[in-house]
N, C-alpha and C positions, 0 to 999 in steps of 0.2 A: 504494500500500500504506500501511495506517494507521503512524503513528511507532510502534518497540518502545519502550515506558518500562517495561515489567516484568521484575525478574529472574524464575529459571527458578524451577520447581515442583519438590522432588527429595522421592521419598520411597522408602527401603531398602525390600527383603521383610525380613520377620522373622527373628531370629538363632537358633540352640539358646539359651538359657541360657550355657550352657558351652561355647565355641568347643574342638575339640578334634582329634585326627586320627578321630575318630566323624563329626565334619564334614566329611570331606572325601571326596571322589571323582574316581578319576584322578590324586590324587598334589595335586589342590590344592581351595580353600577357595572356593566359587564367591558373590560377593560380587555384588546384583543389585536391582533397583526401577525406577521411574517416575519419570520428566522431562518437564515439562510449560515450555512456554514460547507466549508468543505471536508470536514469530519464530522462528530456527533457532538450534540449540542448538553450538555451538564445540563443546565439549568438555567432560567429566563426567570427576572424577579423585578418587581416593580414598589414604590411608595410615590405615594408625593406629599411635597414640602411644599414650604414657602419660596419665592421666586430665588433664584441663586442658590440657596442654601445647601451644602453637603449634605447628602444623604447616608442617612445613619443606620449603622452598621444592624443594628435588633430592629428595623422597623421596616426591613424588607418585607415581601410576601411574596411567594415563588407561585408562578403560574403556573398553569398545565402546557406541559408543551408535546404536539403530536402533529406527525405528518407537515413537518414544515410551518406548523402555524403556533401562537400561545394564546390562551386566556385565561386571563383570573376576573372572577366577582367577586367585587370590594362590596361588604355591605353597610347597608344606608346605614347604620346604626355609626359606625366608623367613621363617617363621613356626618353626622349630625353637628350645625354648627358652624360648619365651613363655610366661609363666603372671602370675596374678591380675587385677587390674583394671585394663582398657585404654580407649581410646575409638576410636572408627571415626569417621572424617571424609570426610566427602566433599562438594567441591564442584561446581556445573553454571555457567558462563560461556555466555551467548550472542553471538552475533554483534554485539550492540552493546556487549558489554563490561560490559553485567549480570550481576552476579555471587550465586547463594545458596548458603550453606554448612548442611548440617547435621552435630549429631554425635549421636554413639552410644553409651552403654556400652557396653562386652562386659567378661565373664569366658575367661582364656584359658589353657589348660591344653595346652603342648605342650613340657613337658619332663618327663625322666624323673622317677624316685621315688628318693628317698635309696634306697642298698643296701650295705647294711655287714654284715660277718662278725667278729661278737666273740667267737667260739669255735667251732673253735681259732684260737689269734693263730699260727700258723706254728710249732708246737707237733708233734714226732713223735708220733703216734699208735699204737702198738703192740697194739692191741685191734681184734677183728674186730668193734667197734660204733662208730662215730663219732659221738659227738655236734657238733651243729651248730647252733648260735643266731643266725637272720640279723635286723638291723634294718631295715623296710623302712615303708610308706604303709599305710596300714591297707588292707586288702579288694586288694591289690599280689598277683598270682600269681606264684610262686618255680619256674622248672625249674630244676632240678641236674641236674648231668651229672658221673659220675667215670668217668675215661678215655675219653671220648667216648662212653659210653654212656649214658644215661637210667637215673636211678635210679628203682626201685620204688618206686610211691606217689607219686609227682612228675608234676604238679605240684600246689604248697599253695597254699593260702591265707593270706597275713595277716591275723591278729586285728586285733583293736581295739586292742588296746595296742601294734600296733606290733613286734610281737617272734613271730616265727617258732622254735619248736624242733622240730626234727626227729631222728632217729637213722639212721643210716645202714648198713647190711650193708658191709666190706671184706671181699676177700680178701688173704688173710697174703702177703706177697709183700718184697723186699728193696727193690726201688726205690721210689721214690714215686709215690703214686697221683696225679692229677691230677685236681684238683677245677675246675668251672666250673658257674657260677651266673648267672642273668640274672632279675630280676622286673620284672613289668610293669604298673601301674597299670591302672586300671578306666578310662581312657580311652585306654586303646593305648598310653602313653608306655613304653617300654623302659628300664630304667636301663644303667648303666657295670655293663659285662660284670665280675665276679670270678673270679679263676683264682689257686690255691696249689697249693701239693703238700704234702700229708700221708703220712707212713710208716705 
């Protein structure tokens, strides 16, 4: 057999733009390309960092590698959190210890959307109209829920500007109504649940 002196061939399939949970299927992020070598390939291993950063040595994750091609699914759990500009690394090792590395941009959006309630600030309420100003991602969809039911007209939209107003129907009642609120970004991200009680 001729001597190996060439490292491996690796070249990714193409990304979204914006890695996101719109990327994913089955719960993970299927990460996948072409390994080419002129002996046999050890092993093909990927992470990704933050843009430049060396990639560290425990936070690899070896993909499946067969018939000239690799994939790994990274799952969303791993990836929860992640947002703006990352890089994708991966490298292919062969059996003589040739080694080639490529990297990647990506864009990475898997956390949720600010979501804030600036009115009422835990203010009694005595009026069968509530008003309600939530802060949230522009183009972010708002369900409200009072007393576990789904309010009329829910769910919204976020403007542009970031600032959701709504008005709300109560019924007159002594205890406190309970309010709960979730918005969710245009790429699936969920924000931190809100929940008050208003009179």
């Amino acid at each position: 057999d001729p001597l190996d002196t060439e490292a491996p061939i690796i070249q990714a399939e193409p990304l979204p733009t914006t890695l996101s949970p719109l990327s994913v299927t089955d719960g993970a992020l299927l990460i996948a390309g072409t390994v080419e070598d002129t002996g046999f390939i050890d092993r093909v291993e990927l992470q990704i960092t933050e843009p430049e950063q060396d990639a560290l040595l425990a936070n690899w994750q070896k993909a499946a590698v067969a018939g000239g091609t690799f994939s790994l699914a990274l799952s969303v759990e791993l990836l929860r959190g992640q947002q703006g500009a990352k890089e994708l690394q991966i490298r292919a090792v062969d059996v003589a210890g040739h080694e080639t590395r490529a990297r990647t941009p990506l864009e990475m959006d898997f956390a949720g959307p600010r979501f804030e309630l600036s009115e009422p600030l835990h203010s009694p309420w005595k009026y069968p109209s509530l008003p309600l100003t939530w802060h949230s991602e522009p183009g972010a969809t708002v369900l409200v829920f009072i007393d576990s039911e789904p309010v009329e007209g829910s769910p919204w939209i976020v403007d542009g500007s970031g600032i959701l107003n709504i008005s709300i129907a109560l019924a007159m009642q002594i205890t406190p109504h309970n309010l709960y609120a979730l918005a969710t970004d245009a790429y699936g991200n969920p924000s931190a649940e809100l929940r008050t009680e208003v009179l």
